[in-house]
C-alpha positions as CSV (number, residue, x, y, z in Angstrom):
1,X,58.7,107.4,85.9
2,X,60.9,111.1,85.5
3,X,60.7,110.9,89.8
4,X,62.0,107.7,90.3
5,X,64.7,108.6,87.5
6,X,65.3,111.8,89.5
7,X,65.5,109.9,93.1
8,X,68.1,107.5,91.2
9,X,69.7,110.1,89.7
10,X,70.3,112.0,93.1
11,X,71.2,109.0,94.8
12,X,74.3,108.5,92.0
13,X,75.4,112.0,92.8
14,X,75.3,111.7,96.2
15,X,76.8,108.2,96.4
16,X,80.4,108.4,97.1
17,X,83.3,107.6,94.2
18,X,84.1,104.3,96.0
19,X,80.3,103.0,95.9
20,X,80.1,104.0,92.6
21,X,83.6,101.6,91.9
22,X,82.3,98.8,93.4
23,X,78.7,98.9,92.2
24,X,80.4,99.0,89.0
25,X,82.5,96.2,89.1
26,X,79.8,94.1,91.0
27,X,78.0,94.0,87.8
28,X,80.8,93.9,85.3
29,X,82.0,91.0,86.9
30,X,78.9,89.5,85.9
31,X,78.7,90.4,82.6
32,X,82.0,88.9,81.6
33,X,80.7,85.4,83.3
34,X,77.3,85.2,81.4
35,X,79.5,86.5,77.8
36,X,81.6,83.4,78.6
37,X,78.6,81.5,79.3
38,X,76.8,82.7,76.6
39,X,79.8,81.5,73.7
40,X,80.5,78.5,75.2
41,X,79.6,75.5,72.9
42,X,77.8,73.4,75.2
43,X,75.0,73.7,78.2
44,X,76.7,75.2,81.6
45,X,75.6,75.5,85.5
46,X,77.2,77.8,87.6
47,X,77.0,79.7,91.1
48,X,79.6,81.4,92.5
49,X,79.2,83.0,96.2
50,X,81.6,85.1,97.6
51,X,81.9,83.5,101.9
52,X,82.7,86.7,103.5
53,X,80.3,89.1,102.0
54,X,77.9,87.4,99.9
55,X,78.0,88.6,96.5
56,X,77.0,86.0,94.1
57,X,76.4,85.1,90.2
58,X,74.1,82.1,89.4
59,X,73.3,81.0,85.9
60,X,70.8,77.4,85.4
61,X,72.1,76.8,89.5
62,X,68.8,74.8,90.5
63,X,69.0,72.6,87.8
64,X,69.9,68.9,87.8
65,X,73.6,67.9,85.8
66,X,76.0,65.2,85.6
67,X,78.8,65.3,88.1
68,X,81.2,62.6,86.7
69,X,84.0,62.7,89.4
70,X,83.0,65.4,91.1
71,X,80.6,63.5,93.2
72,X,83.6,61.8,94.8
73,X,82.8,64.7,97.3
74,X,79.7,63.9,98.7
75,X,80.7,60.3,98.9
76,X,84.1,61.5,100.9
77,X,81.5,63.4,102.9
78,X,79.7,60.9,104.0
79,X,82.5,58.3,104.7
80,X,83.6,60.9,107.0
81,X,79.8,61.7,108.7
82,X,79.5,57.7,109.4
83,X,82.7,57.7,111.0
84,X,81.6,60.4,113.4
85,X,78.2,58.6,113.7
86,X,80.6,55.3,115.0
87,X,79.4,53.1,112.2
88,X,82.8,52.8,110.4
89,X,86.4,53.1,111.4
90,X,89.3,55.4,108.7
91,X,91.7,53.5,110.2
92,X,90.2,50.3,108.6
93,X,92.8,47.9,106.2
94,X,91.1,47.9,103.1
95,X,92.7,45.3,100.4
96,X,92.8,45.7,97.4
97,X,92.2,42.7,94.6
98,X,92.3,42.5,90.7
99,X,88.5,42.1,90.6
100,X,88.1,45.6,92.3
101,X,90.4,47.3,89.6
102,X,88.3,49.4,87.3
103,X,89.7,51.5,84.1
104,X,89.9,55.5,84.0
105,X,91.5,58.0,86.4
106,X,94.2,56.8,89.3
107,X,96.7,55.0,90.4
108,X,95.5,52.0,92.7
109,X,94.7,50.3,88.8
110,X,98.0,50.4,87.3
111,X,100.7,50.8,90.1
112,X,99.2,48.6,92.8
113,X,98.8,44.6,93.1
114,X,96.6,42.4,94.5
115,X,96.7,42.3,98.1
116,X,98.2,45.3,98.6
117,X,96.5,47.0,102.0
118,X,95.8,50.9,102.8
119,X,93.6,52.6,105.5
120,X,90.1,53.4,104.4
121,X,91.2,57.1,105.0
122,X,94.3,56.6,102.2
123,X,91.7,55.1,99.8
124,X,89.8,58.8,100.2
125,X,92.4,60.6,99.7
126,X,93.5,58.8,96.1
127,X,89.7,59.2,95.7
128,X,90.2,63.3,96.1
129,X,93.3,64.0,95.3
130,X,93.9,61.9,92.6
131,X,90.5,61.0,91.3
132,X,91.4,56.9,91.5
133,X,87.9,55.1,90.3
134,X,89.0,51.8,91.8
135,X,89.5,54.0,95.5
136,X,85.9,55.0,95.1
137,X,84.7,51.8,94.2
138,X,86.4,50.6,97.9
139,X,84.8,53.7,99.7
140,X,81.7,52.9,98.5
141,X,81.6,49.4,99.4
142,X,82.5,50.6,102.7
143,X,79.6,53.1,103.3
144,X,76.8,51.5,101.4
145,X,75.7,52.7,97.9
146,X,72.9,54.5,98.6
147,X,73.9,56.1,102.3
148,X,75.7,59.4,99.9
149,X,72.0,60.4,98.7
150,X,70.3,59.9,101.9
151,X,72.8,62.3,103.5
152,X,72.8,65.0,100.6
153,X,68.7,65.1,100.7
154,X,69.4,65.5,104.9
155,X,71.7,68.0,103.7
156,X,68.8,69.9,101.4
157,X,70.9,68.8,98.5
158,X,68.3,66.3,96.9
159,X,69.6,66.7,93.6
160,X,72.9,65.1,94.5
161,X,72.9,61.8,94.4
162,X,75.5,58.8,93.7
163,X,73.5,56.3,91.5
164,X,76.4,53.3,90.8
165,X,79.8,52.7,91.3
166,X,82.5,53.8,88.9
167,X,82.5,51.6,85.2
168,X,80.0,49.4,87.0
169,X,76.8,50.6,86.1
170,X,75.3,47.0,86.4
171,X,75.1,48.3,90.3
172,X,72.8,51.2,89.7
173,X,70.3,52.1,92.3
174,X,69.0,54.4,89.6
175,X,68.8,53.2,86.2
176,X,66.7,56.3,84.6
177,X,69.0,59.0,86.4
178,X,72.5,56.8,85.5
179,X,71.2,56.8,82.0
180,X,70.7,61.0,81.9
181,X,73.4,61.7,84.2
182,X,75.7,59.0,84.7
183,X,77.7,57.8,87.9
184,X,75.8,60.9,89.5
185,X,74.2,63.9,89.5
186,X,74.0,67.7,91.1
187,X,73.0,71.2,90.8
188,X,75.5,73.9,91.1
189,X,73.7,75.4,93.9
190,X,73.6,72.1,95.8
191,X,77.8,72.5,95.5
192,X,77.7,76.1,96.8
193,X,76.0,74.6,99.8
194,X,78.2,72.2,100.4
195,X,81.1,74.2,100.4
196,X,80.0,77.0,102.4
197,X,79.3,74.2,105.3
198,X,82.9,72.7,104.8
199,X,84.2,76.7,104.9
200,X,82.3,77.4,108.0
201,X,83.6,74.0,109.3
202,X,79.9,72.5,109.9
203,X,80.2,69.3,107.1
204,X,80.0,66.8,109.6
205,X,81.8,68.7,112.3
206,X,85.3,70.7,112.8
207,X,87.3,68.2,112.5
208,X,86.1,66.1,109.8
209,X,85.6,69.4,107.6
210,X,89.4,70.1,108.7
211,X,90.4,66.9,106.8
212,X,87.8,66.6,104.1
213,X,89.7,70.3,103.0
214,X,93.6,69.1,103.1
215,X,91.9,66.2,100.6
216,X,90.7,68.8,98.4
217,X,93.9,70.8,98.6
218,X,95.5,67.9,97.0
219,X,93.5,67.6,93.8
220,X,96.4,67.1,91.5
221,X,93.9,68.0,88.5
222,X,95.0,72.1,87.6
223,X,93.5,71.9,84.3
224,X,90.1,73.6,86.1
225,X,89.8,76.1,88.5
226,X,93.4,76.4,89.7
227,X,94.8,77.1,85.8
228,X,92.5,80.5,86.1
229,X,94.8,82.3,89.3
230,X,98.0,82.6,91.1
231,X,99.7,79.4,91.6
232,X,100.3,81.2,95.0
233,X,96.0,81.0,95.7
234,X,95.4,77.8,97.7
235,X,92.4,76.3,95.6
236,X,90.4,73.3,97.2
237,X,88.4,71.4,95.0
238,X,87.5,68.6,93.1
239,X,87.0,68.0,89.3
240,X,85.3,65.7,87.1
241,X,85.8,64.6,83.1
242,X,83.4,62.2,81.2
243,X,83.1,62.4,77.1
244,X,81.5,65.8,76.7
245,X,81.3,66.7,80.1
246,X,83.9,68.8,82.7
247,X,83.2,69.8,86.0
248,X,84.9,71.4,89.0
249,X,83.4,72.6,92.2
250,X,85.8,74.3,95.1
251,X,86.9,76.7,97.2
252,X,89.2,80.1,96.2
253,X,91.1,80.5,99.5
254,X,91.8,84.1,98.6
255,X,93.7,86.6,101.1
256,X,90.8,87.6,103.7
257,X,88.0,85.9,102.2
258,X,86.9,82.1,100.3
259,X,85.1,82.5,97.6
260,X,83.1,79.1,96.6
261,X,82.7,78.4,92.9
262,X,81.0,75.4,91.0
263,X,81.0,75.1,87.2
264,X,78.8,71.6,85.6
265,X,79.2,71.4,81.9
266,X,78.0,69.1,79.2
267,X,77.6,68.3,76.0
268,X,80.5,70.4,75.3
269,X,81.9,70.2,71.5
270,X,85.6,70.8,70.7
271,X,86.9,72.8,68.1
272,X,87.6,70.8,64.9
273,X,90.8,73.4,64.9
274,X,91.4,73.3,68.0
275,X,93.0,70.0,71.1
276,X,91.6,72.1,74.1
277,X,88.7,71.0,76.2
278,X,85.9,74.2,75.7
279,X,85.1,72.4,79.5
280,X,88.5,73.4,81.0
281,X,88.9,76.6,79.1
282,X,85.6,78.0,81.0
283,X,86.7,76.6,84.4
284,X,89.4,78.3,83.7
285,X,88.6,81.5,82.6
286,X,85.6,81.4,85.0
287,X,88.4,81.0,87.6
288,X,90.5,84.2,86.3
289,X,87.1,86.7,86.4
290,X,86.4,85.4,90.4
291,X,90.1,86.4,91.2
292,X,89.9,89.5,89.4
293,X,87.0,90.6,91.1
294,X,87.9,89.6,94.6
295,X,91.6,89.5,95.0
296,X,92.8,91.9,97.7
297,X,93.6,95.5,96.6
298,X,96.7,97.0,97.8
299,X,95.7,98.8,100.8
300,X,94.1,95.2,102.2
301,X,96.9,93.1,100.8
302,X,99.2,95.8,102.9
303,X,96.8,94.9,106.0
304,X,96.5,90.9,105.3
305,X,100.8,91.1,105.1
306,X,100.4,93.1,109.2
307,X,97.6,89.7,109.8
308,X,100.4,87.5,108.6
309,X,102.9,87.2,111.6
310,X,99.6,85.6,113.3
311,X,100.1,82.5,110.7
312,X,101.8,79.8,112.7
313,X,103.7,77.1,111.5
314,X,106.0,74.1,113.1
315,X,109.5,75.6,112.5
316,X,108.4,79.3,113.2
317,X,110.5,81.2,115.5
318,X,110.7,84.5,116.8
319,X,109.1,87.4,118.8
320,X,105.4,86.6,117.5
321,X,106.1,82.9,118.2
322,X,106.8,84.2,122.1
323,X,104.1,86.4,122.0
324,X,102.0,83.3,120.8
325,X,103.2,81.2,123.7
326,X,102.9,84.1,126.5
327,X,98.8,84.5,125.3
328,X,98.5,81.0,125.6
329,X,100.0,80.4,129.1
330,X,97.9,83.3,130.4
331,X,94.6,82.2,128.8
332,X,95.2,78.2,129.7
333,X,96.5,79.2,133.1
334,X,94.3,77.4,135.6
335,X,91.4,80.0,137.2
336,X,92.2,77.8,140.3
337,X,94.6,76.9,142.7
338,X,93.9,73.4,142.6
339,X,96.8,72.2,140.3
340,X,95.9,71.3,136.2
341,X,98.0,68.1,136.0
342,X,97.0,67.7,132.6
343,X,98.4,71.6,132.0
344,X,102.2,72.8,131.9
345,X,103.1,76.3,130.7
346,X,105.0,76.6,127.9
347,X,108.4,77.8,127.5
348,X,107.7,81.1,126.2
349,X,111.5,80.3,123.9
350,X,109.9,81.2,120.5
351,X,110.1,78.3,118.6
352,X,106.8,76.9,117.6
353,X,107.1,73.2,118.3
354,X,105.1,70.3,118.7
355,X,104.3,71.8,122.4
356,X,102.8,75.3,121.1
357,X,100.6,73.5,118.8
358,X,99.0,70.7,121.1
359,X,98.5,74.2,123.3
360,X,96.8,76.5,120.4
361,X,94.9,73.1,119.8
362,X,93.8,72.4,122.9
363,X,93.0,76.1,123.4
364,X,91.0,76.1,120.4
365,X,88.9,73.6,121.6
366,X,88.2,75.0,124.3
367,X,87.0,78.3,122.7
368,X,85.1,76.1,120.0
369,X,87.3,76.8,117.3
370,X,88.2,73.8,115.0
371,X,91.5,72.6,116.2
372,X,93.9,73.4,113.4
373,X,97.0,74.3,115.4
374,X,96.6,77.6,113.7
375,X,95.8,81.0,114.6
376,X,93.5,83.0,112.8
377,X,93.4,86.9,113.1
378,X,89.5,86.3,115.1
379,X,91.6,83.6,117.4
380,X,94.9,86.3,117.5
381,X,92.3,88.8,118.5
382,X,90.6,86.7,120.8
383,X,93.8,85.6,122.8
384,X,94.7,88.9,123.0
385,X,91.5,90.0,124.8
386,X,92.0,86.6,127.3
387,X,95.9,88.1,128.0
388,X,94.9,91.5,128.8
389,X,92.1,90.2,131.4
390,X,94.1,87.9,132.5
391,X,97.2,90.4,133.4
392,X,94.4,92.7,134.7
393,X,93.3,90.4,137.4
């Protein structure tokens, strides 16, 4: 025992006044999340996992909890895995009559008539980003009821599962689990999982991940997760609210890093003093410990502002937009003489057009990046390396 407090000891005097800062805030960190766990008035599930580096916090993570809306995801998830497999179409007209019109959350219910059509892909966005019951209802009937917990258990995710359609629970395909959990069911672990495959752009593939995040970017629900940061941090997620029960599940799209987050209440009980959801307050304040822990300090923030010229966007112009358009002519600059017809250079003008992205697209595909018609700082670095070869040769 006095040796191994000696070795510890020794090791905290030799250890450098930065490690000791960080392994100080790693656990503090902590210690404010299970406090706020610990006086919430209701049972809780969360897991939090930092993308880049991997520091986590899990409380009750492995263990099963109702999703209410936030289980909209998987089933987006899967509409978008069979329309890679070729076994439905988002381009599909989907009509919409009274009899599919169910109460709660949306728009389609109360703003839409009869016989009004839509894409299959615009009924999963009002599923996302505005949480519309009677857009799910149309999904599902589109993908098959049971074809969402087939995929999650593929997924190792056999606690999430989609067990009726929304305010029908005469179609349950799960009659014991819809009466514990309701329209569907998770872990907070299972949610980590998922969204560290969407952040690595491996939920389904590139592209569907690409579009399964802009729907999750436009969650209009801020009551959660968002309310805890920066309106300027980009937060992709999706919510859920039953009686007694809030949940939210996303991705912090900090400067430099993600950080995925799920919290699954329930059973929650409200202040008699008091209108505010104890569900939303812990999102939230769950929210504002993440950021305070991982948000950039100055000296990275300072560095992430250098990284920034490398963000690309229709309308940009300037020197980094030529610089842009000069790496890409001399990477996509045919290693042949036999003439590309299917390749012309661009006009190295600096005005990031329709032109320079199809280029950074098609470059990225090339390089098996997911084409965003972005740059990252790995791509930025990457191109540079391909334009100094290339100039070399």
């Amino acid at each position: 025992m006095m040796a191994a407090a000696l070795v510890t000891l020794a090791g905290l005097i030799a250890a450098p006044p930065f490690a000791l800062r960080t392994a100080a805030a790693a656990e503090s960190w902590k210690e404010e999340l299970t406090a706020l766990i610990a006086r919430h008035p209701g049972e809780v599930a969360v897991a939090i996992k930092d993308l880049r580096d991997g520091e986590s916090f899990a409380h009750r993570a492995n263990e099963p909890m109702p999703t209410a809306s936030l289980i909209k995801f998987p089933v987006m998830a899967e509409a978008y895995r069979q329309s890679v497999a070729g076994q439905l179409s988002l381009a599909t007209p989907v009509e919409l009559r009274d009899e599919d019109k169910v109460p709660g959350s949306g728009i389609l219910t109360t703003h839409f008539s009869s016989g009004a059509t839509f894409s299959l892909r615009d009924a999963v966005r009002m599923m996302i980003a505005w949480s519309d019951n009677t857009a799910t209802n149309l999904v599902i009937d589109r993908i098959g009821l049971a074809s969402t917990s087939r995929f999650m258990n593929e997924l190792g995710c056999p606690e999430t599962q989609l067990h009726s359609k929304v305010f029908r629970r005469d179609t349950s395909i799960a009659p014991e689990r819809s009466r514990q959990f309701g329209i569907g069911s998770t872990t907070a672990n299972d949610m980590i999982r998922l969204l560290e495959r969407l952040h690595r752009r491996e939920l389904v593939d590139a592209a569907s991940s690409e579009a399964m995040l802009e729907h999750l970017r436009a969650c209009q629900d801020a009551t959660t997760l968002p309310s805890g940061v920066p309106a300027t941090v980009r937060v992709a997620h999706k919510t859920g609210a039953v009686t007694g029960v809030r949940t939210d599940a996303g991705l912090l799209e900090l400067p430099g890093r993600a950080i995925a987050v799920c919290v699954l209440t329930r059973n929650n009980r409200r202040q008699a003093d008091s209108n505010a959801d104890p569900g939303e307050q812990l999102c939230e304040r769950i929210a504002r410990v993440v950021y305070t822990r991982f948000r950039p300090s100055d000296a990275e923030q300072a560095r992430l502002a250098g990284e920034s010229r490398q963000s690309f966007a229709m309308g940009d112009s300037g020197e980094h937009v030529r610089s842009l358009q000069m790496r890409l002519n001399a990477a996509l600059r045919p290693a042949t003489k036999t003439p590309d017809t299917s390749w012309e250079p661009l006009d190295e003008d600096g005005e990031f057009g329709p032109a320079t992205r199809a280029a950074v697209e098609r470059w990225q595909r090339r390089e098996g990046f997911a084409p965003t018609g972005r740059i990252s700082p790995t791509e930025w670095q990457r191109l540079g390396k391909q334009f100094t070869t290339m100039n070399e040769r």
